[in-house]
C-alpha positions as CSV (number, residue, x, y, z in Angstrom):
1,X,-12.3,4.4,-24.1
2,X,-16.1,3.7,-23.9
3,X,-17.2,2.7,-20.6
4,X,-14.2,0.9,-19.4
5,X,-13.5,1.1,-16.0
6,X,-10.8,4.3,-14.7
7,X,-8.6,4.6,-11.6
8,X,-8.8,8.2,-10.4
9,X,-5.9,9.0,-8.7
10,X,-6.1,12.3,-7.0
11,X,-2.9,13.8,-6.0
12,X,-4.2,16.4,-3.5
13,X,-5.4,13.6,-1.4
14,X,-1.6,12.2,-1.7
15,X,-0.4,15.1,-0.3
16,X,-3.0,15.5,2.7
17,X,-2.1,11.4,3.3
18,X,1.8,12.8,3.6
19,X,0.8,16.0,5.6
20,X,-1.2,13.8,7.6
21,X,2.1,11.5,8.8
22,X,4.1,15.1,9.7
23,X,1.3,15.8,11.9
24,X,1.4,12.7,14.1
25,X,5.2,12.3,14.0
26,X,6.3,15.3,13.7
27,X,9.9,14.6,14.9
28,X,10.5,12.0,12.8
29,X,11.8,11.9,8.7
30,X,9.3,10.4,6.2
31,X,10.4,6.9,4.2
32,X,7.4,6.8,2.2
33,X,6.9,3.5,1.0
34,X,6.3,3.2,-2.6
35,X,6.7,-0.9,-3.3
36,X,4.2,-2.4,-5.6
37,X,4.2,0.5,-7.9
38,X,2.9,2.5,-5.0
39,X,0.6,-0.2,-3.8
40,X,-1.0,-0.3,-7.2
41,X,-1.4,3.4,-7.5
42,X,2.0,3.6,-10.2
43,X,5.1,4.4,-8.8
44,X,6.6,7.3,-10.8
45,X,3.1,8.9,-10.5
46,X,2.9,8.3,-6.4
47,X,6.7,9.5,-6.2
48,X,5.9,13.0,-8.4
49,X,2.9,14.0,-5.8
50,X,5.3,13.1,-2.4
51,X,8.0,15.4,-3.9
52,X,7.8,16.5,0.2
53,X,8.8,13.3,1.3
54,X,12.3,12.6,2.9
55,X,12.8,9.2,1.0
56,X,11.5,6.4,-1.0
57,X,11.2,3.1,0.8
58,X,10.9,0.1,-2.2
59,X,10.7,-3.7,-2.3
60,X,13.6,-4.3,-4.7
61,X,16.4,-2.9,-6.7
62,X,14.4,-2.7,-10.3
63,X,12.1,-0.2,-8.0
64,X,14.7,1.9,-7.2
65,X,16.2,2.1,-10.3
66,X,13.0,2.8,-11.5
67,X,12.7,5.7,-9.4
68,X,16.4,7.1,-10.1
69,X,15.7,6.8,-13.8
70,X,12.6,9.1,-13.6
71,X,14.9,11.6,-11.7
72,X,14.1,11.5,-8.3
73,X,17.2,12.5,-6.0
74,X,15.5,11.7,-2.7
75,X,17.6,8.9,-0.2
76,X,16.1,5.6,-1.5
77,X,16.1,2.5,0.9
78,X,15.9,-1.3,-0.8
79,X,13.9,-3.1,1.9
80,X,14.4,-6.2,0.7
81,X,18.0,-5.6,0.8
82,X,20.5,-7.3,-1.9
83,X,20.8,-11.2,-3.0
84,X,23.5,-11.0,-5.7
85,X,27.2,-9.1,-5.9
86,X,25.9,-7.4,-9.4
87,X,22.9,-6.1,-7.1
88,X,24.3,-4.7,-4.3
89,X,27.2,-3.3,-6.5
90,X,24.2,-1.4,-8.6
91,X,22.7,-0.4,-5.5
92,X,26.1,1.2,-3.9
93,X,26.4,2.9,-7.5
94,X,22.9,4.3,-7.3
95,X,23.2,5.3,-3.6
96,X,20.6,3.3,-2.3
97,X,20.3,2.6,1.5
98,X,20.1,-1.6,1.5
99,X,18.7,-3.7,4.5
100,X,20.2,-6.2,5.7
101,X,18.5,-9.2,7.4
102,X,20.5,-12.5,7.5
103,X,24.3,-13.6,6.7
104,X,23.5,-14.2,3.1
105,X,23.5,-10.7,2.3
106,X,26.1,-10.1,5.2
107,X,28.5,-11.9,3.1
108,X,28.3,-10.0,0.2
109,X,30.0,-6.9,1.8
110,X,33.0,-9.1,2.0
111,X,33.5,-8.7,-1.9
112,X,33.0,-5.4,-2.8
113,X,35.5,-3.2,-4.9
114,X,37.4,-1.1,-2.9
115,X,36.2,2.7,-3.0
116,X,32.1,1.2,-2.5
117,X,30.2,2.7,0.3
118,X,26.9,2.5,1.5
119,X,24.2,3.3,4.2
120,X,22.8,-0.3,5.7
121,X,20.1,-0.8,7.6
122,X,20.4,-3.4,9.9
123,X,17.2,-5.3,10.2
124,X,16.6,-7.2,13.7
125,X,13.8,-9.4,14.3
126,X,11.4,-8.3,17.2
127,X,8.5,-10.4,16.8
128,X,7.3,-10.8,13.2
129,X,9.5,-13.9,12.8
130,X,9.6,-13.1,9.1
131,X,12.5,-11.2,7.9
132,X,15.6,-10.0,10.3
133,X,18.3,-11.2,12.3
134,X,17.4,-13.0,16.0
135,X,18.2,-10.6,19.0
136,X,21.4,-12.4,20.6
137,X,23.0,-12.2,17.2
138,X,23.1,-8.4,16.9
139,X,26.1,-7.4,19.1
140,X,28.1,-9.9,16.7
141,X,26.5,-8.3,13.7
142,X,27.4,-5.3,14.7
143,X,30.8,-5.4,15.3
144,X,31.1,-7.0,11.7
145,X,29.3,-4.4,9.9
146,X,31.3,-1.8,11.7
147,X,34.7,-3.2,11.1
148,X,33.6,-3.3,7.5
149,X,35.5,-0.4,4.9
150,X,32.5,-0.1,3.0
151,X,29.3,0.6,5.8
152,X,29.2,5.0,5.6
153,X,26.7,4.6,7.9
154,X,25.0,1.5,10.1
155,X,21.1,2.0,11.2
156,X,18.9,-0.4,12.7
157,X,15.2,-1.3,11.7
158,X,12.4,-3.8,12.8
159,X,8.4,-4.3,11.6
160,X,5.8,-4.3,13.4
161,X,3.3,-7.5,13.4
162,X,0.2,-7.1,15.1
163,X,0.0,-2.8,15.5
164,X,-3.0,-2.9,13.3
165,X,-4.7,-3.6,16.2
166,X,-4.1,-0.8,19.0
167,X,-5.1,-3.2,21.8
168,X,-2.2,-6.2,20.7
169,X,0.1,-6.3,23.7
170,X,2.5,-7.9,21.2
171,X,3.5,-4.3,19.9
172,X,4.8,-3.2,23.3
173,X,6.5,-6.5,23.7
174,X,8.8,-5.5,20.5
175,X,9.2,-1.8,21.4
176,X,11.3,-3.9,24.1
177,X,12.8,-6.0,22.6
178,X,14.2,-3.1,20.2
179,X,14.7,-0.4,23.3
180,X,17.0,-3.7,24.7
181,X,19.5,-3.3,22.1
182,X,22.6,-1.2,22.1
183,X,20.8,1.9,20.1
184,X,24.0,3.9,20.6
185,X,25.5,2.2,18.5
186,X,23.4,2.7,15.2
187,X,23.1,6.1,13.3
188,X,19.6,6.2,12.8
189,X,16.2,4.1,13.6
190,X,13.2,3.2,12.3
191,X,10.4,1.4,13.2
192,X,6.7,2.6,12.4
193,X,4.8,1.8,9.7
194,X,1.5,3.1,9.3
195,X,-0.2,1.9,12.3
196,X,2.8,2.9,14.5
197,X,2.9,6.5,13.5
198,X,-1.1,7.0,13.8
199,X,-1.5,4.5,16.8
200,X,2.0,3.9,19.2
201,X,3.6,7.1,19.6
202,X,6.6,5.5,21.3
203,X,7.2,3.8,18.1
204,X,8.6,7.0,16.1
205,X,12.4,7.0,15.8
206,X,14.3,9.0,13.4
207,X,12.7,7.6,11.1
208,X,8.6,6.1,10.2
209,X,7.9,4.1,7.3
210,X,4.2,4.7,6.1
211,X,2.8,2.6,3.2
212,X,-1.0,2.0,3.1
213,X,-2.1,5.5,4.8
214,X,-0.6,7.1,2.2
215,X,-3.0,5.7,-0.4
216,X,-6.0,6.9,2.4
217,X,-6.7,3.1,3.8
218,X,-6.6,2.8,7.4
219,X,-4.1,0.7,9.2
220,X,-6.4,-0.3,11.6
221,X,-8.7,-3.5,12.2
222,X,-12.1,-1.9,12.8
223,X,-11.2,1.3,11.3
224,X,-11.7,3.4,8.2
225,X,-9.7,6.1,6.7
226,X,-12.3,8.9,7.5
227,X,-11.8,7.4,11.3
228,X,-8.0,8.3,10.8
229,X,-8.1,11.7,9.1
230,X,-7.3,10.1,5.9
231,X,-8.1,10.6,2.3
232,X,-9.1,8.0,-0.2
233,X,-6.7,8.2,-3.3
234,X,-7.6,5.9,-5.6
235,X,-11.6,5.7,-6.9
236,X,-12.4,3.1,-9.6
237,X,-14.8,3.7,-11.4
238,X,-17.2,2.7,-14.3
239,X,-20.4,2.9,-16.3
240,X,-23.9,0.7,-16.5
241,X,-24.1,-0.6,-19.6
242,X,-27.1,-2.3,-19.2
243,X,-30.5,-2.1,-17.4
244,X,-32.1,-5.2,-17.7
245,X,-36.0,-6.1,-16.4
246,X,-36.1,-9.2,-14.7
247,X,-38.9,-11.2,-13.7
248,X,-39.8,-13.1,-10.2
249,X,-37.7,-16.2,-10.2
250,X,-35.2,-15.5,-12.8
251,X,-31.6,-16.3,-12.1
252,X,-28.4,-14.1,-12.5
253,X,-25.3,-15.1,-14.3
254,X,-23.1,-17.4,-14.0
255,X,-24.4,-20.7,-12.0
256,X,-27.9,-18.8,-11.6
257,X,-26.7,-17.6,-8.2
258,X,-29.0,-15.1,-7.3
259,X,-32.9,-15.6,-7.9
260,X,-34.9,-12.7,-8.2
261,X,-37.4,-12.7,-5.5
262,X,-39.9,-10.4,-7.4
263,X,-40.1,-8.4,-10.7
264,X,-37.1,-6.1,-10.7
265,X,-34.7,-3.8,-12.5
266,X,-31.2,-5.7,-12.2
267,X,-27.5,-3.0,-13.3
268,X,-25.0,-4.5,-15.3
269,X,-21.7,-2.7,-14.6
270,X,-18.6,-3.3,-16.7
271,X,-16.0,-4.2,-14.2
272,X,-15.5,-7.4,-13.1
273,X,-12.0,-9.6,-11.8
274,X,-10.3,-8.7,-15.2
275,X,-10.1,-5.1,-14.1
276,X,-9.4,-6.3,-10.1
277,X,-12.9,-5.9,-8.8
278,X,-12.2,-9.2,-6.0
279,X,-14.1,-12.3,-7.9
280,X,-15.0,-13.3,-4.3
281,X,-17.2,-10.3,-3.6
282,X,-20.7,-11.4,-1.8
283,X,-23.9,-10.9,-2.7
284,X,-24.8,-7.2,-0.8
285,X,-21.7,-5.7,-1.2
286,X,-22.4,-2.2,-1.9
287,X,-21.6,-0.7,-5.4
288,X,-22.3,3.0,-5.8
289,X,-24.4,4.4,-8.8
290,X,-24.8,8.1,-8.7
291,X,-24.0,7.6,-5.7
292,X,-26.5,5.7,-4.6
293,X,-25.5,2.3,-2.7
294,X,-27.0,-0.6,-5.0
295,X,-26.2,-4.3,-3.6
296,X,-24.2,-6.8,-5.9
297,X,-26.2,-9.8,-6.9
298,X,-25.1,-12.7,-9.0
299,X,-21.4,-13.8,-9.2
300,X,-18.8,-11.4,-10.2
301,X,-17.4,-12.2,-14.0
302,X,-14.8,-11.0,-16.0
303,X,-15.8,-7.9,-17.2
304,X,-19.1,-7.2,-15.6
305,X,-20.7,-7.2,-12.2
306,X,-24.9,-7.0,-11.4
307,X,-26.4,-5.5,-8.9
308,X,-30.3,-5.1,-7.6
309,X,-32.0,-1.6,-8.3
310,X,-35.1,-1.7,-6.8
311,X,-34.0,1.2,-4.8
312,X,-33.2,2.9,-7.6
313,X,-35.6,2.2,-10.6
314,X,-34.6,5.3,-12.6
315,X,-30.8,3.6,-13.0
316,X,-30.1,4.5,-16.7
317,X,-27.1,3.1,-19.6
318,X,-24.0,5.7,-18.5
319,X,-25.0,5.9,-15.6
320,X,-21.3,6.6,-13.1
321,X,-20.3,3.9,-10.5
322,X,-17.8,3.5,-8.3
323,X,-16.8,0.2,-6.9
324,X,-14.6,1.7,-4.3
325,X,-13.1,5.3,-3.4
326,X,-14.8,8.3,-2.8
327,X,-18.0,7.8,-0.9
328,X,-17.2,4.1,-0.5
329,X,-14.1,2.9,1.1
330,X,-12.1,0.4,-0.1
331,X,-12.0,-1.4,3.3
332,X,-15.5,-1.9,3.1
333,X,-15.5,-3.5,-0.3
334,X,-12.3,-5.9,0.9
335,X,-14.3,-6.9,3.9
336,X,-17.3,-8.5,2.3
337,X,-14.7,-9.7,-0.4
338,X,-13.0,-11.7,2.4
339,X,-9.6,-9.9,2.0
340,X,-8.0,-6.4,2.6
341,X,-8.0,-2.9,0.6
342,X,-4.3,-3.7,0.0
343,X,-4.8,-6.8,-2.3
344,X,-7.6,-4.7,-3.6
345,X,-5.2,-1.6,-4.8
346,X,-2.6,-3.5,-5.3
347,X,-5.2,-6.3,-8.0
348,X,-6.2,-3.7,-10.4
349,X,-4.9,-4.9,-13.5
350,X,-3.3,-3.1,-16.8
351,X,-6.2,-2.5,-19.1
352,X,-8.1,0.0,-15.9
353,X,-6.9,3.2,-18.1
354,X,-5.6,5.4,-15.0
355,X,-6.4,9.3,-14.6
356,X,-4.3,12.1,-12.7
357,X,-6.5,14.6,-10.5
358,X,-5.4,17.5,-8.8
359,X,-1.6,17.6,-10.7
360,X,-0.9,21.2,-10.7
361,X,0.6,21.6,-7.0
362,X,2.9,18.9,-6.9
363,X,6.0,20.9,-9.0
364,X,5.0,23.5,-6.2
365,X,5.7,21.1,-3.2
């Protein structure tokens, strides 16, 4: 309504994002990962335009649920795995594929009903010293899981740390530390995420897990999704609603941060950290406006953000601008924010009103 900020989400460039993974591993089946309601894009809407996928790959059980409730069949893996009986009971019921990753969860398997079965994925710690279990534990772990009634099917999984950055040695050092396990002994494996499928080849298994080159943000430090092939899915975007005539030595919002060095025209934009636009944002970070780049001046409020228009002194009330998207990547935006286009995507908050473009070929995927 009015000139509230809108998310864009355009479907065809979901689809090129997904067509995009087949082409570099093309041997290997697609989780797509979803979590976050799709990274901030909404999950049932992400889900509908990867119809091609060959699974979902979510944080938690209400995810997948979430999923199965809006009718998708596809294989769905938890990748957080199960902390409770009642939850890994749900998931066995749902046929969801469940990580495992210490002997918490291990012991849950020990109660389930008789007649339960389900796909695990065993999750082994390489390098990220996050989530998994330790290297001399897995022979042990797998002789467990094996010996278990209710494991259909045992597969083994690890994450990748440091492959954002192509030149990390530390990516090659868990390649080995997975290829050093008995692999015979699992079903299926998976490795990649984003910057392993577009960057380490050797990483593809059976299966690659992409997540933020989906949305058309590049995995890559030093890299931007036009670098990669990739297509920007998500534009905000919002309106001027004011076109103000300052003076020399006036001062901008809040605090008086920015001082007007002569007479200018100064934007006001209405987006500002109560839509997600990153409160931190510095002074020059570009903000489109008819696509022209205009810098931001002044702190960034709730609802509204200012930027300098000298190079632009026809700027008019209803004017379009985008804050990030098409024409101005979101990594861009993230970087002079002091963050990452994830946190960005992932920020914008409930009252952006959200629009589907380029719908009508998903049904046909």
């Amino acid at each position: 309504m009015g000139y509230a900020p809108q998310a864009v989400i355009d479907h065809a460039a979901l689809r090129h994002n997904l067509q995009q993974v087949r082409h570099s591993a093309p041997a290997s089946r697609i989780w797509s990962v979803i979590k976050a309601d799709a990274y901030g894009h909404g999950i049932e809407r992400v889900a509908g335009a990867l119809l091609n996928t060959d699974g979902f790959a979510v944080a938690r059980i209400d995810e997948a649920l979430n999923l199965r409730q809006g009718g998708f069949d596809h294989p769905i893996m938890i990748m957080g795995g199960c902390y409770t009986q009642e939850v890994l009971m749900l998931a066995a019921r749902n046929d969801f594929e469940v990580t495992v990753h210490d002997n918490q969860q291990l012991s849950l398997f020990d109660a389930l009903s008789p007649g339960t079965h389900l796909a695990v994925w065993l999750k082994v710690d390489t390098g990220m010293h996050r989530l998994g279990f330790p290297l001399d534990h897995i022979d042990q772990i797998i002789d467990r899981l094996r010996a278990h009634p209710y494991v259909k099917q045992l597969n083994l999984m690890t994450h990748l740390a440091n492959a954002d950055d192509r030149g990390d040695s530390a990516t090659q050092t868990q390649l080995a530390h997975f290829d050093s396990l008995p692999l015979h002994a699992f079903s299926q494996c998976s490795i990649a995420n984003s910057a392993g499928v577009l960057g380490f080849r050797e990483s593809h298994r059976d299966w690659v897990r992409p997540g933020i080159m989906l949305y058309g943000v590049s995995p890559f430090v030093g890299s931007s999704a036009d670098d990669e092939g990739l297509q920007p899915v998500m534009t905000l975007r919002s309106r001027v609603i004011a076109v103000r005539q300052c003076q020399q030595g006036d001062r901008i919002g809040y605090g008086g941060a920015y001082e007007c060095p002569e007479a200018m025209p100064v934007v006001v934009v209405a987006a500002g950290y109560g839509d997600g636009y990153p409160r931190h944002a510095v002074e020059g970070t570009p903000v489109l406006v008819e696509g022209r780049r205009l810098p931001l001046i002044g702190r960034v409020s709730m609802d509204m953000i200012t930027l300098d228009a000298r190079d632009y002194p026809s700027v008019k009330v209803g004017d379009e601008v985008v804050l990030w998207g098409r024409g101005l990547p979101v990594e861009e935006v993230a970087k002079k924010a002091g963050t990452i286009g994830y946190e960005l995507l992932c920020g914008v908050t409930s009252r952006v009103n959200f629009i589907d473009q380029n719908v009508d070929e998903d049904k046909e995927i």
